[in-house]
C-alpha positions in Angstrom: 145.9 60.4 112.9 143.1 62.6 113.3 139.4 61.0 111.4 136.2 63.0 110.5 132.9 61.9 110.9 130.1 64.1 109.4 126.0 63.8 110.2 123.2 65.9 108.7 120.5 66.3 112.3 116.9 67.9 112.2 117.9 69.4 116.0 118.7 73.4 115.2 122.1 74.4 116.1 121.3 76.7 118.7 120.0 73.6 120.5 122.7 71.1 119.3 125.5 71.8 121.6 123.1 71.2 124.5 121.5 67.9 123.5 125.5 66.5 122.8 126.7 67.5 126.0 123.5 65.8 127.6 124.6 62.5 125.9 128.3 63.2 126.6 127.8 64.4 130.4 130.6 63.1 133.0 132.5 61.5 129.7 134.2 64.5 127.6 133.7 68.3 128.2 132.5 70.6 125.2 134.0 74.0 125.4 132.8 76.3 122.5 129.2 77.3 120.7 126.5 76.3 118.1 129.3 76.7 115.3 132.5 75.1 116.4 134.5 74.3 119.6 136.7 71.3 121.0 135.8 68.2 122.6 138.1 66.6 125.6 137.7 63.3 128.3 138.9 59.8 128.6 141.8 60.0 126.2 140.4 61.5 123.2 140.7 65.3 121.8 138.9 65.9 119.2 136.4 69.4 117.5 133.5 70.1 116.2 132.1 72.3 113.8 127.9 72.8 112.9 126.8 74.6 109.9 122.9 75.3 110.1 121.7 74.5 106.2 118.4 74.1 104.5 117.9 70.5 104.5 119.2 70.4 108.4 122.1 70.7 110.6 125.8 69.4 109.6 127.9 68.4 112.4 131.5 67.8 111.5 133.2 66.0 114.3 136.9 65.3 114.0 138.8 62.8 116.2 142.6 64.3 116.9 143.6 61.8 119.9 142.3 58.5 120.8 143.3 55.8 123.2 145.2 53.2 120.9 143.4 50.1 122.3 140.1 51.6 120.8 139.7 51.1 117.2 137.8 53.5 114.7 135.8 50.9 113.8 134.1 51.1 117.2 134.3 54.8 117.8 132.2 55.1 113.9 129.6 52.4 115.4 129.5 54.3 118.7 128.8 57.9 117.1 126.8 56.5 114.5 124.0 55.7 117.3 124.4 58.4 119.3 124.0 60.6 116.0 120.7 59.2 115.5 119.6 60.8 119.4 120.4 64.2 117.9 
């Protein structure tokens, strides 16, 4: 069962990608752009999509795979801090 999480960021898009695969170095690998692209390591597949708008930068990030032992309310606590390093 696949979940979306969705942020509104100050950091541009074209800069984006490269601050979350800063935080997310040695754990998942990003492979796409500043728009949209899939996510991959330590039992979870997932994408992501970033729309550059007015008030900021949305960043869509949907979950596809997890491990079972982890629950969503962790994985929401976990992004929710790391979306605030963004």
């Amino acid at each position: 069962m696949a979940k979306q999480f969705t942020y509104m960021v100050k950091t541009p898009a074209k800069d984006l990608v490269r601050v979350i695969e800063e935080k997310l170095q040695g754990q998942m690998v990003l492979t796409g752009d500043e728009k949209s692209g899939k996510m991959e390591g330590k039992g979870f597949k997932g994408r992501y999509q970033i729309e550059e708008l007015e008030k900021g930068t949305k960043v869509s990030l949907i979950i596809d795979q997890k491990p079972w032992m982890i629950s969503w309310v962790l994985i929401q606590s976990k992004m929710d801090a790391m979306a605030r390093t963004w």
